[in-house]
C-alpha positions as CSV (number, residue, x, y, z in Angstrom):
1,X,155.8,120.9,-14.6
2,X,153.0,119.5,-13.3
3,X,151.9,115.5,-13.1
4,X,149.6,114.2,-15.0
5,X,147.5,113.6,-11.8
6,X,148.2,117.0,-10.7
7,X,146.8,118.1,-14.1
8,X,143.7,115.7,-13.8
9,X,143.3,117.2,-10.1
10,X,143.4,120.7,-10.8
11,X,139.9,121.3,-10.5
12,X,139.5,119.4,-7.8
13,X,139.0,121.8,-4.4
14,X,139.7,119.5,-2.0
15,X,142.4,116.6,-2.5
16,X,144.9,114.7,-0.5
17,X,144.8,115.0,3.1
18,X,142.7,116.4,4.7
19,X,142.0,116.8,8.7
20,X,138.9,117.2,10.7
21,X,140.0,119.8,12.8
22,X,139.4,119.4,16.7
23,X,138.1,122.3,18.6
24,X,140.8,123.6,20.8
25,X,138.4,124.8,24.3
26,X,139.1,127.0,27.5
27,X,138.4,125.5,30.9
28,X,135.6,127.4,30.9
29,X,134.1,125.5,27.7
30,X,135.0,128.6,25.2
31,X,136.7,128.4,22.0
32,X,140.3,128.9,22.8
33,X,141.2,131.6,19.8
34,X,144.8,131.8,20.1
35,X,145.0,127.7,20.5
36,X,143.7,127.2,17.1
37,X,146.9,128.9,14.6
38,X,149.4,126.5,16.6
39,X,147.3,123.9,15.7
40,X,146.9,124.7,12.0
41,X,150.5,125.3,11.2
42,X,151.9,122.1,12.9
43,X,149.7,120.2,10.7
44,X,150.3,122.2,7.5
45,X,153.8,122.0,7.9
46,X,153.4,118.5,7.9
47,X,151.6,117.9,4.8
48,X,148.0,118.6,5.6
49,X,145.9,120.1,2.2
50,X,142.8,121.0,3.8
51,X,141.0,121.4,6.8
52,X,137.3,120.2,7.9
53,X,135.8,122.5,11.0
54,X,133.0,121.8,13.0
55,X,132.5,118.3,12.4
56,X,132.2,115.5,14.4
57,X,135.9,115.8,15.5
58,X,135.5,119.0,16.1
59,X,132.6,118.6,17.8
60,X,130.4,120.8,16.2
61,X,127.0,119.0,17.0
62,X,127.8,120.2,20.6
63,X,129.2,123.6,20.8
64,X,126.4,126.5,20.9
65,X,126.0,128.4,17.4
66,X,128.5,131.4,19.0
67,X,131.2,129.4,19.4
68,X,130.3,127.4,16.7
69,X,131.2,130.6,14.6
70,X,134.1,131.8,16.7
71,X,135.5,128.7,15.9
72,X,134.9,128.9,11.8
73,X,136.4,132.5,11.9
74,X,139.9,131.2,13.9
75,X,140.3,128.9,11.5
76,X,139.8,130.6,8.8
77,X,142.1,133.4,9.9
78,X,144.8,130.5,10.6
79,X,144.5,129.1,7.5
80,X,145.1,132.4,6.0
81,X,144.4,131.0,2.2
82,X,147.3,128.4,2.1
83,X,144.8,125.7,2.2
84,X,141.0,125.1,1.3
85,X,138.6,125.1,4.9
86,X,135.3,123.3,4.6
87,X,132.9,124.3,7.6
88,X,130.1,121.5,8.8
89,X,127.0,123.3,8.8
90,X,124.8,121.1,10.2
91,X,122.0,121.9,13.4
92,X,119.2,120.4,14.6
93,X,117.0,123.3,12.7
94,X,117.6,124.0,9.2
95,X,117.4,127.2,10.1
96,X,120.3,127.2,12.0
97,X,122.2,125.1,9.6
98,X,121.3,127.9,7.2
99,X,122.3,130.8,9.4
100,X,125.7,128.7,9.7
101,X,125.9,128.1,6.4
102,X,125.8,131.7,5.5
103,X,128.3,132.8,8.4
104,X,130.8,130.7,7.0
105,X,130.5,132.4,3.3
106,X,131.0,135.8,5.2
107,X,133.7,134.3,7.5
108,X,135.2,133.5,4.3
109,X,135.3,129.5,4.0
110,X,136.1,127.6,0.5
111,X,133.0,125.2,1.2
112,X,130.5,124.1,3.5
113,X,129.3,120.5,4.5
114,X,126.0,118.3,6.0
115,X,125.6,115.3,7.7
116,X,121.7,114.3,7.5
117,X,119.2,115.8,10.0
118,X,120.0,114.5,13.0
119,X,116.1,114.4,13.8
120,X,115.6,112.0,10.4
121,X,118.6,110.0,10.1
122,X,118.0,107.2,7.4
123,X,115.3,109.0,5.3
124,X,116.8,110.3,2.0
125,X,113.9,112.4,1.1
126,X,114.4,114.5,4.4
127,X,117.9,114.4,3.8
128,X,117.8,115.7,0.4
129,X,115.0,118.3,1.4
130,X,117.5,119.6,4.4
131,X,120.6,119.9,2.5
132,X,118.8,121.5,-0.9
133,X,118.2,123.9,2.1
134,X,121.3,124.2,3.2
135,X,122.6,124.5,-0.5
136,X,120.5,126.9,-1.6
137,X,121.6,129.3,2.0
138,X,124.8,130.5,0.3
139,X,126.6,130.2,-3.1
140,X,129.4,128.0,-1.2
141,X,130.3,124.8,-3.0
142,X,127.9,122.1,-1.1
143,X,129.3,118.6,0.3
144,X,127.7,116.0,1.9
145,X,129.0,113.9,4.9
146,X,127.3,110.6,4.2
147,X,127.8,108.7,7.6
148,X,126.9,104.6,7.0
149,X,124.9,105.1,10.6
150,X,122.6,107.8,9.3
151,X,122.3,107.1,5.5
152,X,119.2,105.6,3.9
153,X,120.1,102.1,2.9
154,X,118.1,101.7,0.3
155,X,119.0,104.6,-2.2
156,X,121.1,103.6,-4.7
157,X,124.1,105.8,-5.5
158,X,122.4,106.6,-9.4
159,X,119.7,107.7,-7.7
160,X,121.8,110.0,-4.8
161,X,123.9,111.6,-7.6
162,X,121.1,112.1,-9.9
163,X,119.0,114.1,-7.3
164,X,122.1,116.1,-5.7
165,X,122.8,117.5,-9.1
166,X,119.5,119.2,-8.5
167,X,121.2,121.3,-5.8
168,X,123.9,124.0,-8.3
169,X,125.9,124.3,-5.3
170,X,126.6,120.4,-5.1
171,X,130.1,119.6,-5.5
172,X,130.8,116.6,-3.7
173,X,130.5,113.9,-0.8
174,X,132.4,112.9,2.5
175,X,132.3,109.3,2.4
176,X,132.6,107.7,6.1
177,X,131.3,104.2,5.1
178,X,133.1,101.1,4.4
179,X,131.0,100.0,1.1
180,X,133.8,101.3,-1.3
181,X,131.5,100.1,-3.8
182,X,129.2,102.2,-3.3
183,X,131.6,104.7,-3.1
184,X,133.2,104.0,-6.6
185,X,130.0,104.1,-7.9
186,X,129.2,107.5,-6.5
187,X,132.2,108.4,-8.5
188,X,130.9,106.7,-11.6
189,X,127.9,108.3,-12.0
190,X,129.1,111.9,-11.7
191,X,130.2,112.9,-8.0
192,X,132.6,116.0,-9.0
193,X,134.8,115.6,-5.5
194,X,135.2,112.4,-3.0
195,X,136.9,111.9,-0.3
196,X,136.9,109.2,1.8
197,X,136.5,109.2,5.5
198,X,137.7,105.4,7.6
199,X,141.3,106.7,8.4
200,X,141.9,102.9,9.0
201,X,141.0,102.4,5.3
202,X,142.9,105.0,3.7
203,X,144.7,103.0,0.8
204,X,141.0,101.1,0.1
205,X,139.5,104.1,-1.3
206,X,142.5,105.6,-3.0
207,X,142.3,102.1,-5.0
208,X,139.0,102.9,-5.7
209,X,139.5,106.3,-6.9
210,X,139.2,108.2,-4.0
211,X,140.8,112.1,-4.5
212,X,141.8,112.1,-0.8
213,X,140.7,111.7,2.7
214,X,139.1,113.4,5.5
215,X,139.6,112.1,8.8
216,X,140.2,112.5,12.7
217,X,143.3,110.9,13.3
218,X,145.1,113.1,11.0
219,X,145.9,115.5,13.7
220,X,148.2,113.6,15.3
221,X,149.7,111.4,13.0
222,X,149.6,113.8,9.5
223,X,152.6,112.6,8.7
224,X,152.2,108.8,7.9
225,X,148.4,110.2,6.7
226,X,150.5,111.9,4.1
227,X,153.1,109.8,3.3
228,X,150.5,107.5,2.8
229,X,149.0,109.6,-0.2
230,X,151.9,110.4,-1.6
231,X,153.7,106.9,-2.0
232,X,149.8,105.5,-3.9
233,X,150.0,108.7,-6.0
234,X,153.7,107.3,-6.6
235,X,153.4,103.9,-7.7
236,X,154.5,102.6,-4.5
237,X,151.9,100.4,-3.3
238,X,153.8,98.5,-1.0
239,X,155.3,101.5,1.0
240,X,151.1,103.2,1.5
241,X,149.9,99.6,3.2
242,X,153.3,99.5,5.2
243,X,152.2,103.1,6.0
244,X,148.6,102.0,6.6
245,X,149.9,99.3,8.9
246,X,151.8,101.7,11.0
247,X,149.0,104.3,11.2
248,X,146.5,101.5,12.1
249,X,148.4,100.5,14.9
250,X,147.6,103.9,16.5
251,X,144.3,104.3,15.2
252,X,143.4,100.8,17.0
253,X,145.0,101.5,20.5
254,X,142.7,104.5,20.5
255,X,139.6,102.7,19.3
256,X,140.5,100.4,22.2
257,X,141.6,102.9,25.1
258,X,139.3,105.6,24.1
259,X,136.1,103.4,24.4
260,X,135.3,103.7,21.1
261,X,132.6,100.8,20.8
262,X,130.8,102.8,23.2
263,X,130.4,106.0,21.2
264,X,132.7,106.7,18.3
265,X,133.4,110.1,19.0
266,X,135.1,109.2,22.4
267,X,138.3,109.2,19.8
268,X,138.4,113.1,20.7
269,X,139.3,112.5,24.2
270,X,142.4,110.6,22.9
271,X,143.1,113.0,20.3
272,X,143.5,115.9,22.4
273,X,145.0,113.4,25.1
274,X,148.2,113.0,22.1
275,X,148.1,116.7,21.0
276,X,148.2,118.4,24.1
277,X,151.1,116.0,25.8
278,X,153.3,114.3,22.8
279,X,153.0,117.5,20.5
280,X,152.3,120.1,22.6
281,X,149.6,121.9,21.5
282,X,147.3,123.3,24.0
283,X,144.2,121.8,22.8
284,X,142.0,121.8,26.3
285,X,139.3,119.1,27.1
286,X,136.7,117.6,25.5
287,X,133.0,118.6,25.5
288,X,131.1,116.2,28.0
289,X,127.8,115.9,26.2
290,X,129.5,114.4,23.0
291,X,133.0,112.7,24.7
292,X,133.4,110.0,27.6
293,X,136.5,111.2,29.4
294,X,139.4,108.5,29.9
295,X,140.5,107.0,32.6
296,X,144.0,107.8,34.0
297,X,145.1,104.6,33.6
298,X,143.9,104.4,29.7
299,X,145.3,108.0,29.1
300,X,148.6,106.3,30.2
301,X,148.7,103.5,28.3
302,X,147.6,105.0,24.6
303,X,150.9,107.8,25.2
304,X,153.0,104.8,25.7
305,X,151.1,102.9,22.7
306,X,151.8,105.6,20.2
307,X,155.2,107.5,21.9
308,X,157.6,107.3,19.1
309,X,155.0,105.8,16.9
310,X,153.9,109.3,15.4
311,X,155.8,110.0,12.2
């Protein structure tokens, strides 16, 4: 029989855990196609209830619009139903946000998902112009990736709600903030689905009513990500911050060794770095116009931070 959360959750399309896929690439900068199943089923045997594509850890924002479909399709195809994919759609054109957001309908995706317009970050109206859009390209269920360094401070979450529910296809929000205020709020005044996205600060917006997170480090450490979940869910408060500890002590030796202070997204370089040589998965590199490649000596010393530290 089911839970009376699971009954609660049923409509819910994306809940628990739920990783931001990274882009498994060729030497030659191609989207590795047989690299991504590998990928999928470790982390779906480990817990994992959804995956994001294309984002920022999969570095969408850099990969041409080819491969930014080739990549959509093999993880769709991986995926093979057993869990719900939602495919970042956003370009620098809304054009090409639209064309994307349409592929990944015919691909077969369960949603799609926007950051703001990279060319207007922090002006709602051209945020809300963009993903109505982008919303209106395909009959997908429609999320947006608020990002605190690209959201307009000054709307108010009534207001954000109130004007997404203009858009049919709206059916929820990405949260990667630290204002779990805010994010409550979101919540309160009718946001169908949120997830929040600080892996560091998983158990803060399950207390505040989160349905499940969406994050990075979930690749490599799904485990603790989803032991985390299920011990809040559980009643056992004290077992998801002992988790939360554990997985923060990963999460900050890459912030640290990766150079994260520098640009956040040189996390992918340590992600990979763990996949590819304390899981191995053959994940390739990086793309250099989005990631700061480690040093040897880091690379070292973040396997011998998290060896053992994993699960």
């Amino acid at each position: 029989t089911q839970s009376t959360w699971d009954t609660e959750m049923s409509d819910i399309l994306f809940k628990g855990v739920v990783a931001a896929l990274v882009t498994p690439l060729t030497p030659a900068g191609d989207i590795d196609v047989p690299a991504v199943q590998p990928v999928v089923d470790f982390l779906l045997a480990r817990g994992i209830s959804g995956l994001y594509v294309c984002g920022s850890t999969g570095e969408g924002l850099g990969l041409s619009m080819p491969h930014r479909k080739t990549m959509t399709e093999a993880a769709i195809r991986a995926a093979a139903g057993r869990v719900p994919v939602m495919v970042m759609v956003a370009a620098h054109s809304v054009e090409d946000a639209c064309e994307l957001a349409r592929h990944a309908q015919a691909a077969g995706a369960d949603a799609i998902s926007s950051v703001a317009p990279p060319s207007t970050p922090g002006n709602f109206d051209a945020a809300l112009s963009y993903w109505t859009a982008i919303g209106a390209a395909c009959a997908l269920p429609f999320y947006v990736y608020w990002i605190a360094a690209t959201a307009d401070k000054t709307v108010t979450p009534e207001r954000f709600v109130s004007a997404m529910k203009g858009l049919s296809t709206f059916r929820g929000v990405k949260f990667t903030d630290t204002d779990f205020f805010k994010f409550q709020q979101l919540l309160a005044h009718g946001t169908p689905n949120a997830v929040t996205g600080p892996d560091e600060m998983m158990v803060a917006g399950l207390a505040m009513g989160s349905h499940g997170a969406i994050g990075s480090t979930y690749n490599v450490h799904p485990k603790l990500a989803t032991g985390i979940f299920a011990a809040f869910h559980a009643g056992q408060n004290k077992e998801a911050a002992a988790l939360q500890w554990r997985m923060n002590a990963n999460i900050a030796a890459m912030i640290q060794l990766c150079n994260c202070k520098e640009r956040g997204t040189n996390i992918i370089a340590g992600l990979k770095l763990i996949l590819r040589e304390l899981h191995g998965l053959p994940v390739g590199q990086t793309c250099t116009s989005l990631v700061s490649p480690m040093s040897a000596e880091n690379e070292s010393a973040l396997l011998a931070a998290v060896r053992g530290q994993l699960e």
